[in-house]
C-alpha positions as CSV (number, residue, x, y, z in Angstrom):
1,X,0.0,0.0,0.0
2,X,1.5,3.4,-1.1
3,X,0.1,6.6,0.9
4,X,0.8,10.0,-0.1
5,X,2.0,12.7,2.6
6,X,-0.4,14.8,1.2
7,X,-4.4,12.4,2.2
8,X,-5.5,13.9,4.6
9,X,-6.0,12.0,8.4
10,X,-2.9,10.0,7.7
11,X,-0.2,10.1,10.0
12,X,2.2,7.2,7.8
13,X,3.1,7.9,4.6
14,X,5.7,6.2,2.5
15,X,5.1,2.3,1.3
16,X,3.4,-0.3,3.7
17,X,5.5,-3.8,3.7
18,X,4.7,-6.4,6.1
19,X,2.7,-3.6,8.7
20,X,5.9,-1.3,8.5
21,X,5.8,2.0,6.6
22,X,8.8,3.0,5.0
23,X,9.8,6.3,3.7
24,X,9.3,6.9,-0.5
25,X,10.2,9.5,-2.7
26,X,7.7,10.3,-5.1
27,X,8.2,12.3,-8.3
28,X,6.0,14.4,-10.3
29,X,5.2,12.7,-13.7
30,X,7.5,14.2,-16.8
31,X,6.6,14.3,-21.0
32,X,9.0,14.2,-23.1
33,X,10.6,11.3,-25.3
34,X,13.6,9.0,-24.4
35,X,16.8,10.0,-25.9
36,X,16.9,7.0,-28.3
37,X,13.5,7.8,-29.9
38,X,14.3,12.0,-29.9
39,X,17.8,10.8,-32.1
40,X,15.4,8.8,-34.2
41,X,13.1,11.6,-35.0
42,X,15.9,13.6,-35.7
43,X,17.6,11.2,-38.1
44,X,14.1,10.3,-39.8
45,X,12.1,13.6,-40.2
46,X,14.9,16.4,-39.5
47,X,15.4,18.8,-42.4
48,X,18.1,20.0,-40.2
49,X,19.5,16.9,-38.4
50,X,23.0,18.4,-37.7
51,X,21.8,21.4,-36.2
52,X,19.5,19.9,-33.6
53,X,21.9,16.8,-32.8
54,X,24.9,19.9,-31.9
55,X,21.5,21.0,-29.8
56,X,21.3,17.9,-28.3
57,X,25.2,17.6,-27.8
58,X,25.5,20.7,-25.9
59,X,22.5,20.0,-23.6
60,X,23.9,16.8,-22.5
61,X,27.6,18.8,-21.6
62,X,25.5,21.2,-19.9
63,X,23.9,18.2,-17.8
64,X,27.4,16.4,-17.1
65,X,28.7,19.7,-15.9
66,X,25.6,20.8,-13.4
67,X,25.5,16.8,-12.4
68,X,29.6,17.6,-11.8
69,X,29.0,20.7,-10.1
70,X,26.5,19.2,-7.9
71,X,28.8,16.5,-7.3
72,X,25.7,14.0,-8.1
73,X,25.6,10.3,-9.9
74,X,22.7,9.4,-11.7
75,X,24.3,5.8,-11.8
76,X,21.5,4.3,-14.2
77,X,22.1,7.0,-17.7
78,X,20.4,5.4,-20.2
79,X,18.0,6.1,-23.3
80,X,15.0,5.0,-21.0
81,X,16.2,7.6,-18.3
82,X,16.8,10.8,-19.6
83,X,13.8,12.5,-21.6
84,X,13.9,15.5,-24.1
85,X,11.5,17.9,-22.9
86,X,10.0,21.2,-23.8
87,X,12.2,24.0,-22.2
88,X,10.9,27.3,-20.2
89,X,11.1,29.5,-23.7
90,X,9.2,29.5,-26.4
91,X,10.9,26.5,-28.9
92,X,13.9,25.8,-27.0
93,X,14.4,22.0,-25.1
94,X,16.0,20.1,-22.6
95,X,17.2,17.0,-20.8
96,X,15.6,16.0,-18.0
97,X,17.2,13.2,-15.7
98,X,14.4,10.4,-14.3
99,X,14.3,7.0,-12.2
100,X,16.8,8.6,-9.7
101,X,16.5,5.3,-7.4
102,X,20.4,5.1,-7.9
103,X,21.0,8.4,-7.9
104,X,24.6,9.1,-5.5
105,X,26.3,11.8,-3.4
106,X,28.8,12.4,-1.1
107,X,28.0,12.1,2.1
């Protein structure tokens, strides 16, 4: 049984195993296509394939550096795992990081 912080009366929250609650974290659902099927787009309906794979390039140097920076390990980067999505302005995109159940930090 999965309960939500959020439902009201509760006082557990988390997932129920075996009458002990234990602590979840639960993310906020995310559009966007994998990476393998946003490359096959662009290599199957792009007039301008090389433009938006350098797009695509810089996005993911941009994510290495802020996941650097952070000093933060995804530990399970694949194409199932990080999503193209629409970006804050008007036509622009970006990569957004999911499934972070491996995710690592210093401690």
């Amino acid at each position: 049984m999965l309960r939500d912080q959020e439902e009201e009366g509760t006082e557990e929250c988390g997932i129920l195993v075996a009458d002990e609650w234990f602590p979840i974290v639960k993310m906020e659902w995310v559009e966007g296509l994998n990476l393998r099927a946003f490359v096959e787009e662009i290599l199957v309906t792009s007039q301008n394939e090389a433009q938006r794979l350098h797009q695509l390039c810089q996005s993911w140097e941009l994510l290495a550096f802020d996941l650097n920076k952070a000093r933060l390990g995804h530990l399970d980067l694949h194409h199932n795992n990080v999503l193209w999505i629409p970006g804050t302005l008007e036509g622009a995109y970006e990569l957004k990081l999911i499934d972070y159940d491996g995710m690592w930090t210093p401690t």
